[in-house]
C-alpha positions in Angstrom: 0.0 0.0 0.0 2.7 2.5 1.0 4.4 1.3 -2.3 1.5 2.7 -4.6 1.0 5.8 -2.4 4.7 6.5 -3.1 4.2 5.9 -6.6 1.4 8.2 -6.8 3.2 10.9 -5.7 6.0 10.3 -7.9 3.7 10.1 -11.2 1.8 13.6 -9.6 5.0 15.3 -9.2 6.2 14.0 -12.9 2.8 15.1 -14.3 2.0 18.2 -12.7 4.6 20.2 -14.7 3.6 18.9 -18.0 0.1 19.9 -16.8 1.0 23.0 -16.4 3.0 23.2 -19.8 0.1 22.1 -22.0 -1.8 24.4 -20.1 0.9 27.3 -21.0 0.8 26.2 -24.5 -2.7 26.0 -25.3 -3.2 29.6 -23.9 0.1 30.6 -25.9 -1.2 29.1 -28.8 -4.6 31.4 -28.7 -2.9 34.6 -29.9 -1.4 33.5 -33.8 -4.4 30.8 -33.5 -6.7 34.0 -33.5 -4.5 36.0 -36.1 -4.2 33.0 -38.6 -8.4 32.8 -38.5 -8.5 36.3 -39.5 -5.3 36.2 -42.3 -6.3 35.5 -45.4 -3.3 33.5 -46.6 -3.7 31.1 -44.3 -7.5 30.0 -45.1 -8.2 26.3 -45.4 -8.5 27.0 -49.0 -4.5 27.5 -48.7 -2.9 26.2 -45.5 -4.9 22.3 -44.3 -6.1 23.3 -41.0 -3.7 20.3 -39.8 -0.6 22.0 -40.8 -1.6 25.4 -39.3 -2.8 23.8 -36.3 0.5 22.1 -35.9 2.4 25.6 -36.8 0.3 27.5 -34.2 1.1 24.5 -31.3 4.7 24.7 -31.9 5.3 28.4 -31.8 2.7 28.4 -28.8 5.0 25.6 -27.2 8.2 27.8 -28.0 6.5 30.9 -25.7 5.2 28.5 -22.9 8.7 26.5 -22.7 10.1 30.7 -21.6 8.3 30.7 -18.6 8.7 29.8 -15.4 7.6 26.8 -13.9 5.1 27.3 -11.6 3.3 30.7 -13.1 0.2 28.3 -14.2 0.0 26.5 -11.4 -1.6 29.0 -9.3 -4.2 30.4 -11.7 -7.9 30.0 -10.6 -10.3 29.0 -13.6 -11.3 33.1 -14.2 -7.7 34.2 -14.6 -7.5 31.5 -17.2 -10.6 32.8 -19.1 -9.5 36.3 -18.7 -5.9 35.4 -20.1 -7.7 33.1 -22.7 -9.9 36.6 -23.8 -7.0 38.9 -23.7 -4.8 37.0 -26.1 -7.5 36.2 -28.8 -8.5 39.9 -28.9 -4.5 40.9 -29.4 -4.3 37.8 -31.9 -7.5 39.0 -34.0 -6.5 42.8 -33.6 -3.0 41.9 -35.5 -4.7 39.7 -37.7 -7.2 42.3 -38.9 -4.1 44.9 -39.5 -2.2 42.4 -41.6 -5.2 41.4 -43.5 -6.1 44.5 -45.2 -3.4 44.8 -48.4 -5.5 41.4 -49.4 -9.1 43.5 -48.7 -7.5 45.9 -50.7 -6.6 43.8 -53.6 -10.5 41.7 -53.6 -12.1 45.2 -53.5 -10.0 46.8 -56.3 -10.6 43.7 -58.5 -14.6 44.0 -57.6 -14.9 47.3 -58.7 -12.7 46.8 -62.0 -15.1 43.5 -62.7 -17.9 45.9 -62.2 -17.6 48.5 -64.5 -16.0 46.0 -66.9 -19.2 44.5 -67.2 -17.5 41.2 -65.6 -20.0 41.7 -62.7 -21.7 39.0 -63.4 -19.3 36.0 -64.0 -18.6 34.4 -60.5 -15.4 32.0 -59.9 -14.9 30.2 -56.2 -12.3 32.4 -54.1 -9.9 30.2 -52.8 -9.3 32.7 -50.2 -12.8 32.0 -48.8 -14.4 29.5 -50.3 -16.8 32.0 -51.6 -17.8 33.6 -55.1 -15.7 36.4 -56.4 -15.6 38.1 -59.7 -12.3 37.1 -62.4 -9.9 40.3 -61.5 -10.7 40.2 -58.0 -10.0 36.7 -57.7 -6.5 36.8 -59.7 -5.9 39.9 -57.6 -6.2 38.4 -54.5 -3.7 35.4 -55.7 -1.3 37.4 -56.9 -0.4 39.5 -53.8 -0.7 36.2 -51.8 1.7 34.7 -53.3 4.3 37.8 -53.3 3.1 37.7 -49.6 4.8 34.3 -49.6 7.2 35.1 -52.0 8.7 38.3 -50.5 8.9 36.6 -46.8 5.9 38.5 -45.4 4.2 35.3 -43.6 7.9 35.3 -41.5 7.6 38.8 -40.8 4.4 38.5 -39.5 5.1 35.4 -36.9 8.1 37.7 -35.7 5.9 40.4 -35.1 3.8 38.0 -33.1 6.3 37.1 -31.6 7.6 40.5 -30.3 4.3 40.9 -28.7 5.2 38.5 -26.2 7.3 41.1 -24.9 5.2 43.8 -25.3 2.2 42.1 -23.9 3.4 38.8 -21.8 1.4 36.1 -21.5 0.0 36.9 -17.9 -0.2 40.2 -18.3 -3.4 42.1 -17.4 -5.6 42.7 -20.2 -4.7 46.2 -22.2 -6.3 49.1 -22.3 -9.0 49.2 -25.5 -10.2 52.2 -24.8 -8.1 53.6 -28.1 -8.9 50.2 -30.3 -11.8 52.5 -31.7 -10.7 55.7 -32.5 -7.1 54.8 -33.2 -7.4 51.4 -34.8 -10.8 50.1 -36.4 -11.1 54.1 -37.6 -7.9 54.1 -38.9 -7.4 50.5 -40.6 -11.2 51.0 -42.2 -9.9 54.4 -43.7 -6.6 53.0 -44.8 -8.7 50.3 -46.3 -11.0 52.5 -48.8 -8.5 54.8 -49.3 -6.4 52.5 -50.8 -8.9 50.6 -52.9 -9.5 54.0 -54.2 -6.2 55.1 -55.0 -5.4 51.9 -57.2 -8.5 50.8 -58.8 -9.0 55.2 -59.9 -6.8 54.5 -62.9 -8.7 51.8 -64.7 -12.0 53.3 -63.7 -11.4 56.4 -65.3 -10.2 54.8 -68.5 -13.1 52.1 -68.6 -16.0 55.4 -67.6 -13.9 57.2 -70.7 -14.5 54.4 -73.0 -18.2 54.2 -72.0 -18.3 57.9 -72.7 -16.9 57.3 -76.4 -19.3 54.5 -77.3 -22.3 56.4 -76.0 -21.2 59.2 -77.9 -20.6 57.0 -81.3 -24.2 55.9 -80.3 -25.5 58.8 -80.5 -23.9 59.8 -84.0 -24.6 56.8 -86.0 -27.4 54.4 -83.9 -28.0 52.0 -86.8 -24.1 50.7 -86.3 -25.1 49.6 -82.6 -21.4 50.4 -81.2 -22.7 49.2 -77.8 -22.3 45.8 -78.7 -18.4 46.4 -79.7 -17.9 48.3 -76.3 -17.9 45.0 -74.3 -15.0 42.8 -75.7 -13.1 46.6 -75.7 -13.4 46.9 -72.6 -12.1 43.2 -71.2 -9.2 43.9 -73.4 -8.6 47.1 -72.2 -8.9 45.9 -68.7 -6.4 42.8 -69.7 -4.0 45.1 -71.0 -4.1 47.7 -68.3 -4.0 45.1 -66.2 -0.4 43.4 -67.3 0.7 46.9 -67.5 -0.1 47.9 -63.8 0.3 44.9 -61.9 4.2 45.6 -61.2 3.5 49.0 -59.8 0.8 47.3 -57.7 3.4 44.9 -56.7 5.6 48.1 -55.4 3.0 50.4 -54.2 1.7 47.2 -51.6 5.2 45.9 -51.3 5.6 48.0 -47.5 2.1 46.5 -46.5 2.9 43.0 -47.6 6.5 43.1 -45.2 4.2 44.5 -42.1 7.4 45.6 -40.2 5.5 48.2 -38.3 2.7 46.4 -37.2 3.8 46.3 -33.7 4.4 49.9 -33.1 0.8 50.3 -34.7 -1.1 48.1 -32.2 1.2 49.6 -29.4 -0.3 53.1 -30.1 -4.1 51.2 -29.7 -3.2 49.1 -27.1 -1.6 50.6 -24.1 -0.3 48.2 -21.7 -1.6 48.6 -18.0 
């Protein structure tokens, strides 16, 4: 009897730290779990939620392996939910930031589709799982893959990972009282104000070719020009198209290497 009460004690005291570590790690794990829900290159579509589930548990296990032993053992269940809450806001709040180049990029290609006359034809986003127009859909996959391409997605999980000292893991929740005014505001405005600036060129030239057909209309009716001024204006939205994407490319490049994003949530989120 004494001999399995000993050996009780022995397997508690083995198993109580790794309690305590998958504990750490799960709650480590929340904050890129959170971000990677919200980023859109790493939807199912693209990443098997396998894979990022094993990324997000190895990274979380790399943070919870840094702290000290017993700073989970003591923890009553409401300081775990608190801690649980605080980390997937900060994970979905960075998320959000580094999501909006690809917003950007889906929007432009919308509203090109749209006064192309492309409106209509609907492809599956891979980015979703949803229906998107042609442009928008190639748009999106393009800057995904220079996201890939140009290192952005290791950026990112260094950024997340310099949060960690910004905001530790038991750290008090922040203050949101800026989130907002200085964030949503701010990241919404950046968003239209963006679509706008890049997809202003190709409007302008498709409005300018619906101007010319409804003035050749108007001259000589019995022609019907109208029916000429669709296939102009997919080829003029091609060709504009292979023309602009490299300064696209250049204009997103700072937004798809989101070096900054850290000192942009620390203006929002105030540690207390």
């Amino acid at each position: 009897m004494d001999d399995m009460q000993g050996l009780y004690e022995v397997a508690a005291r083995t198993l109580h730290p790794l309690e305590d570590l998958f504990l750490a790690t799960a709650l480590a794990s929340l904050r890129l779990f959170a971000a990677f829900n919200v980023l859109p290159p790493m939807g199912d579509q693209f990443v098997q939620g396998y894979v990022r589930a094993g990324l997000v548990v190895i990274i979380g296990g790399f943070v919870a392996f840094g702290l000290p032993a017993d700073v989970a053992s003591n923890l009553t269940a409401g300081q775990w939910a608190g801690f649980a809450l605080k980390e997937s806001m900060i994970g979905l709040l960075m998320g959000f930031a580094a999501s909006t180049v690809f917003w950007v990029a889906e929007c432009v290609g919308a509203m090109i589709d749209t006064q192309a006359g492309y409106n209509s034809v609907q492809l599956t986003n891979p980015m979703s799982g949803q229906q998107s127009t042609p442009v928008s859909n190639l748009l999106v996959q393009l800057v995904i893959a220079v996201f890939f391409a140009l290192g952005g997605m290791l950026v990112f999980i260094g950024a997340v990972f310099d949060s960690f000292h910004v905001w530790p893991l038991f750290a008090p929740m922040p203050d949101l009282a800026k989130v907002p005014d200085l964030f949503i505001v701010q990241q919404t405005d950046s968003l239209m104000t963006s679509t706008i600036k890049f997809a202003a060129p190709m409007m302008l030239v498709l409005v300018l070719i619906d101007l010319g057909f409804g003035l050749i209309t108007r001259a000589a009716d019995k022609l019907e020009p109208t029916n000429l001024s669709q296939p102009v204006k997919g080829a003029v939205t091609m060709l504009m198209l292979a023309l602009l994407i490299g300064v696209l490319v250049s204009q997103v490049r700072h937004l798809l290497l989101p070096t900054g994003l850290l000192q942009q949530l620390q203006g929002s989120l105030q540690a207390r």
